[in-house]
C-alpha positions in Angstrom: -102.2 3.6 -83.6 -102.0 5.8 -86.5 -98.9 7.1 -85.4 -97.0 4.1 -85.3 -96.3 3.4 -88.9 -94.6 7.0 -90.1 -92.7 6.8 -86.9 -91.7 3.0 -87.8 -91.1 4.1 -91.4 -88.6 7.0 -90.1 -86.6 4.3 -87.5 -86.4 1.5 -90.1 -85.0 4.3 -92.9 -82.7 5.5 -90.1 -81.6 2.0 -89.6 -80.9 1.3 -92.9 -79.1 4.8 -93.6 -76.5 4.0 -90.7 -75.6 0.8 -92.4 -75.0 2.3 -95.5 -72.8 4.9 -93.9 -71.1 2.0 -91.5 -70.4 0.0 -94.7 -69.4 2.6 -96.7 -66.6 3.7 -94.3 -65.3 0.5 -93.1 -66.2 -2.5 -95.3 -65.8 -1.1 -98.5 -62.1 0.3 -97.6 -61.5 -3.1 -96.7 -62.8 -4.6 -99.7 -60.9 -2.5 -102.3 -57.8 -3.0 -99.8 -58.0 -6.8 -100.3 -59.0 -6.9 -103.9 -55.9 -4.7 -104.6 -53.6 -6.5 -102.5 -54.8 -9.5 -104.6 -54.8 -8.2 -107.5 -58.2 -9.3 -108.4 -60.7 -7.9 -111.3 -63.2 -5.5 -109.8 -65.7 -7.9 -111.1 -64.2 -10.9 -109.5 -63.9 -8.8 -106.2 -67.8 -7.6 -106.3 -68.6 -11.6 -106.5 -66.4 -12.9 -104.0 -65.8 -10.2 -101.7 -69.2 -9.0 -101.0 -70.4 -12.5 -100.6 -68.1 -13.1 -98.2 -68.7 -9.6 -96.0 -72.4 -10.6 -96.6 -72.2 -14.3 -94.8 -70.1 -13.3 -92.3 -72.8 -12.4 -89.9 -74.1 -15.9 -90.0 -70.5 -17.4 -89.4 -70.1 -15.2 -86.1 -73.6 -15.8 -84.6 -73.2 -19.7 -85.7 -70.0 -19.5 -83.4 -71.5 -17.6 -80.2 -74.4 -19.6 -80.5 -73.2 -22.8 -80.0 -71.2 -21.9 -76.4 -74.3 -23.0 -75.0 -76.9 -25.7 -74.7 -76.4 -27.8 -78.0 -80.3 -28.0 -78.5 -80.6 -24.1 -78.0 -77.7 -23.8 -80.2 -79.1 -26.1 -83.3 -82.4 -23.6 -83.3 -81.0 -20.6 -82.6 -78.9 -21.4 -86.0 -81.9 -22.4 -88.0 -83.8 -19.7 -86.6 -80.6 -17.2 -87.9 -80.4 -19.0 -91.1 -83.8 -19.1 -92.0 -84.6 -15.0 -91.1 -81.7 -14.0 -93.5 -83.0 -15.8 -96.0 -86.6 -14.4 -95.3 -85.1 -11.2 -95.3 -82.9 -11.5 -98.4 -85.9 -12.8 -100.3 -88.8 -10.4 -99.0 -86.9 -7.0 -98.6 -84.1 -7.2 -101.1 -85.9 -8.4 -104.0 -88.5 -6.3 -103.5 -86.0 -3.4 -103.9 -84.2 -5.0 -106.8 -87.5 -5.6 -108.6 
C-alpha cells in the first residue's frame, strides 16, 4: 500500500507534464496566431483567449453528452461542470497560493 502513492505521484506529474508540452506546441501557436491576426494586446489576448481554450472542454463534452438519453445527458453535464470547478478550485489555487 506504501507503494501506491510515489507511483501515483510520478503518473499524475507525468500527466500534467504531457499537457504542458501538448499545450505548449499546439494551443499556444494557436493563440498568438489569433491574437496577431486580431491585432489584439497581449493582455487582452491572455484574458480572452485562454479563457476561451480553457472552457472549451466543457462546450465539447456538453455537445457529445447530450446524443443520448436527455436525463443521462442533464447529469452527465452537471457532473462535468461541477468536477472542473472542484478541480479549478482545489488544485489550481492550491498552486497559485
Amino acid at each position: 500500500m506504501w507503494l501506491f502513492v510515489p507511483i501515483a505521484i510520478i503518473v499524475i506529474w507525468m500527466l500534467f507534464k504531457f499537457i504542458i508540452e501538448v499545450v505548449d506546441e499546439y494551443i499556444g501557436n494557436s493563440l498568438v496566431y489569433i491574437a496577431e491576426a486580431l491585432k489584439m494586446s497581449e493582455a487582452l489576448a491572455g484574458v480572452t483567449l485562454i479563457a476561451f481554450a480553457n472552457g472549451a472542454s466543457d462546450i465539447i463534452v456538453s455537445l457529445v453528452s447530450t446524443d443520448g438519453d436527455a436525463d443521462s445527458a442533464i447529469a452527465y453535464n452537471i457532473g462535468c461542470l461541477l468536477g472542473d470547478g472542484l478541480f479549478v478550485c482545489t488544485v489550481m489555487m492550491f498552486l497559485v497560493i
